[in-house]
MINUDREN-432532 format. One record per residue (C-alpha): residue number from 1; residue in one letter; x, y negated, z. Coordinates in pm, 1 decimal. Each point is the difference from the previous one (the first is absolute). Layout:
BEGIN
+------+------+----------+----------+----------+
: resi : resn :        u :        v :        w :
+------+------+----------+----------+----------+
:  NUM :    A :        X :        Y :        Z :
...
+------+------+----------+----------+----------+
//
This chain:
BEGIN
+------+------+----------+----------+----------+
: resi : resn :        u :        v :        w :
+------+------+----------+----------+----------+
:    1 :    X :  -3800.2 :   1106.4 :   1252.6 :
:    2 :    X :    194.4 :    107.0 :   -317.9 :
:    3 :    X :     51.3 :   -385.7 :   -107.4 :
:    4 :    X :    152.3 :    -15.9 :    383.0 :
:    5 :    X :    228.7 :    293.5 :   -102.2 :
:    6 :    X :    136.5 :   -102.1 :   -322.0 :
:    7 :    X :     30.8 :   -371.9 :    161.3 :
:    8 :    X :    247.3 :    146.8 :    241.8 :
:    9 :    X :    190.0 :    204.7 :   -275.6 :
:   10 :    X :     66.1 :   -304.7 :   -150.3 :
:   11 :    X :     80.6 :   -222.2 :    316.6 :
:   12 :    X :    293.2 :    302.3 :     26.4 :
:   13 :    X :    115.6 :    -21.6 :   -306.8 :
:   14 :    X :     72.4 :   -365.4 :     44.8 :
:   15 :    X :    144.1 :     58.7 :    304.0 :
:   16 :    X :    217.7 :    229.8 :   -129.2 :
:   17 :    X :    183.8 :   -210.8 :   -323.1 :
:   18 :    X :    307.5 :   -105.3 :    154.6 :
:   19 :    X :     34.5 :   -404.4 :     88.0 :
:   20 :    X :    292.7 :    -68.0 :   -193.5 :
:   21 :    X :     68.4 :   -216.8 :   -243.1 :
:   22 :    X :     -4.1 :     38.7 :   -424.4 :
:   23 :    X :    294.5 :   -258.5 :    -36.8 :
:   24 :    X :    317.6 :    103.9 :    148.3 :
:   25 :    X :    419.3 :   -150.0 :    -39.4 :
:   26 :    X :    286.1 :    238.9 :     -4.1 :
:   27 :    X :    278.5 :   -137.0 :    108.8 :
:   28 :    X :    390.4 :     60.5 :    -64.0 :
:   29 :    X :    345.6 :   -189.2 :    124.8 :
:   30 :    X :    182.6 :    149.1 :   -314.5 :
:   31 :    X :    -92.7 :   -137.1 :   -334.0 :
:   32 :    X :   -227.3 :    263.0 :   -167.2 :
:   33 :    X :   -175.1 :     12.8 :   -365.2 :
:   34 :    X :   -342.0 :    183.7 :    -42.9 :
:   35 :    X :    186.5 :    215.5 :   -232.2 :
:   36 :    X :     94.9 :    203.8 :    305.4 :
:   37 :    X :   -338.8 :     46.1 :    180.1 :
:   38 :    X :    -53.5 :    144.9 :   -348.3 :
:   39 :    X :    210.5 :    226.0 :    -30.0 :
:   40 :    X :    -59.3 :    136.3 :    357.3 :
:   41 :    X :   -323.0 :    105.5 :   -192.6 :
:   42 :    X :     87.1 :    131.9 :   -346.7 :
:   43 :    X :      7.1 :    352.3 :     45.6 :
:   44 :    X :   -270.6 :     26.4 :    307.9 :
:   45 :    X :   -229.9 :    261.2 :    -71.7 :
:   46 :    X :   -241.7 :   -100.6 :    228.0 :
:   47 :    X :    -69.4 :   -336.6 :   -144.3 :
:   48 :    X :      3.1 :   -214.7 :   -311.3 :
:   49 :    X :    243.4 :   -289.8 :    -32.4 :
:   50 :    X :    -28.3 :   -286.2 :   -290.0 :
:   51 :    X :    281.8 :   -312.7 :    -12.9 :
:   52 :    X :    -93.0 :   -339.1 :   -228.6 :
:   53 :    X :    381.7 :   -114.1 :     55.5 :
:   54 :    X :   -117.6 :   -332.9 :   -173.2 :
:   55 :    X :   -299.5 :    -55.7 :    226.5 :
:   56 :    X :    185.6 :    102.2 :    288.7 :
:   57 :    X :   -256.0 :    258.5 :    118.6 :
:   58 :    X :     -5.1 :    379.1 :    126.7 :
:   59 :    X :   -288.2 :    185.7 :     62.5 :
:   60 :    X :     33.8 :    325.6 :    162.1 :
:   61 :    X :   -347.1 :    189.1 :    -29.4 :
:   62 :    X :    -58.2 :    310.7 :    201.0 :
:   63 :    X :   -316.6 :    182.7 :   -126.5 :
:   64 :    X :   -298.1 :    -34.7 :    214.0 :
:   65 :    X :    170.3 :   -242.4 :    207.2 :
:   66 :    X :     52.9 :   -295.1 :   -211.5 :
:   67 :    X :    297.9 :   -200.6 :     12.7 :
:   68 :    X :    281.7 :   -144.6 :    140.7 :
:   69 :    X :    124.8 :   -332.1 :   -259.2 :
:   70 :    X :    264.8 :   -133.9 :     60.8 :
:   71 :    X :    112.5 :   -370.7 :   -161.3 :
:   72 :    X :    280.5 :   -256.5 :    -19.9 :
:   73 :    X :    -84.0 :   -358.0 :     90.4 :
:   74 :    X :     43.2 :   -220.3 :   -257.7 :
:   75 :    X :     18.4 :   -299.7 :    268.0 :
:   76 :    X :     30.0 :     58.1 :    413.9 :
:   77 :    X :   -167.9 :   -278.6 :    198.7 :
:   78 :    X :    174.5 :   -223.8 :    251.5 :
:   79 :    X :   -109.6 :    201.7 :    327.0 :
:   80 :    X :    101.1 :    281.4 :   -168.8 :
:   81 :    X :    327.2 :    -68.9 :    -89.3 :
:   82 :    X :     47.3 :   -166.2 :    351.4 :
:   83 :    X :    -92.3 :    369.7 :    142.0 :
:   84 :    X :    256.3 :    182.4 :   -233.9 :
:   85 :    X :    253.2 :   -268.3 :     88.6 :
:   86 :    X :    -74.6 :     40.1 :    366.1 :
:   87 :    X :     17.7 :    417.4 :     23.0 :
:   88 :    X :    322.6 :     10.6 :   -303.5 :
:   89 :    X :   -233.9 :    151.2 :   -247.8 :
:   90 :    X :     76.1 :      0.5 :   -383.3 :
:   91 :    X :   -217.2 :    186.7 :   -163.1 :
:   92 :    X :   -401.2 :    -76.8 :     12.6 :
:   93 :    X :   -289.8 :    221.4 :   -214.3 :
:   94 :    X :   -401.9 :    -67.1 :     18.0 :
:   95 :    X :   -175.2 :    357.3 :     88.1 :
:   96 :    X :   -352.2 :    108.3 :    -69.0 :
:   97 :    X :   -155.7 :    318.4 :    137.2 :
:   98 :    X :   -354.5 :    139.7 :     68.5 :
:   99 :    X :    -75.1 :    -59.0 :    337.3 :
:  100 :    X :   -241.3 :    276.7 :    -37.3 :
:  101 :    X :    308.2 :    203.0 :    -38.9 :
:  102 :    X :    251.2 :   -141.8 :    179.3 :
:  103 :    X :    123.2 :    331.6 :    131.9 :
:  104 :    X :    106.8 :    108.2 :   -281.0 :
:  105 :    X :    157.1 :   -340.3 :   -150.7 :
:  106 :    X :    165.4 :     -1.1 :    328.5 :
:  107 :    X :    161.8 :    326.3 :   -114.9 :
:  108 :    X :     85.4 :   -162.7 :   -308.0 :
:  109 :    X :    161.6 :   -278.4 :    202.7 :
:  110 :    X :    185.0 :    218.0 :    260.4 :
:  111 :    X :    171.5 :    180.9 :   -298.7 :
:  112 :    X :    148.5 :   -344.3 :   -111.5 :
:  113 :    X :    119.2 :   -115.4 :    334.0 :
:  114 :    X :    153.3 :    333.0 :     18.3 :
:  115 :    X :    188.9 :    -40.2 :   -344.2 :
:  116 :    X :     49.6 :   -364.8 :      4.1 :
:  117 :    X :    -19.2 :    -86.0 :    348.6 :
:  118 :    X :   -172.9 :   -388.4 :    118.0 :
:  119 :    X :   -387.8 :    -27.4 :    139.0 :
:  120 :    X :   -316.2 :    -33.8 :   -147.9 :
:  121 :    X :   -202.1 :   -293.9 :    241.3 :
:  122 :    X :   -405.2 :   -122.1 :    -90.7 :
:  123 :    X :    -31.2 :   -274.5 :   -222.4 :
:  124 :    X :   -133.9 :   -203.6 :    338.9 :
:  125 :    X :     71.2 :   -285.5 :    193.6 :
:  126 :    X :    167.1 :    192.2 :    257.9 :
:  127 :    X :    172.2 :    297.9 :   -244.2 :
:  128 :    X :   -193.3 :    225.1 :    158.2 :
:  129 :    X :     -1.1 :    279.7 :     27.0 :
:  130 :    X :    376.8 :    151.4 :   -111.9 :
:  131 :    X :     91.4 :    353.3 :   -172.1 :
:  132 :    X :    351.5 :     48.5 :     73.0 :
:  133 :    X :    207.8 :    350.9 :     36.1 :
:  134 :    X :    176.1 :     92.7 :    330.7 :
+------+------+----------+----------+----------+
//
């Protein structure tokens, strides 16, 4: 009977980890440089923020909850490009969070949107599923 118990503790805490995925796109129609996701970050209290200008990577850690990294492309695929042509987009970054803690990288990626506006969509066939404010 205990086995049975802790069996089901862990069936819940599978359950429980959000379905979403670790590789996400944030999207903009204005021209944008990673120096400005930076920057959004600098002075944030609540997290950690770190910027390789020549590697083209931000990571934005948030103790106990990982974190959110943020890069440039160095080369966007054809399909991609065809779906930035297609919905006037300019602007293109790879995102990694936790899934674990995808609450709280979503709050990291709501307080983007909110500065720097565009949409955060799953790295998936379908660009599911789609952060955007309002």
């Amino acid at each position: 009977m205990k086995n049975k118990s802790k069996l089901q503790k862990i069936q819940k805490k599978k359950i429980s980890i959000p379905s979403v995925p670790a590789e996400w796109l944030y999207f903009m129609e204005e021209e944008m440089l990673l120096r400005e996701i930076y920057e959004i970050f600098m002075d944030d209290a609540g997290c950690s923020a770190e910027f390789w200008q020549e590697a083209g990577v931000l990571e934005i850690a948030v103790p106990e909850y990982g974190s959110v990294d943020v890069e440039e492309f160095e080369e966007i695929d054809e399909d991609l490009q065809l779906y930035m042509e297609e919905h006037h987009l300019k602007s293109v970054f790879a995102v990694t969070i936790v899934p674990e803690h995808y609450e709280k990288a979503r709050q990291m990626m709501e307080k983007i949107l909110s500065q720097k506006g565009g949409y955060f969509c799953g790295d998936t066939d379908d660009f599911l599923p789609e952060i955007r404010l309002g």
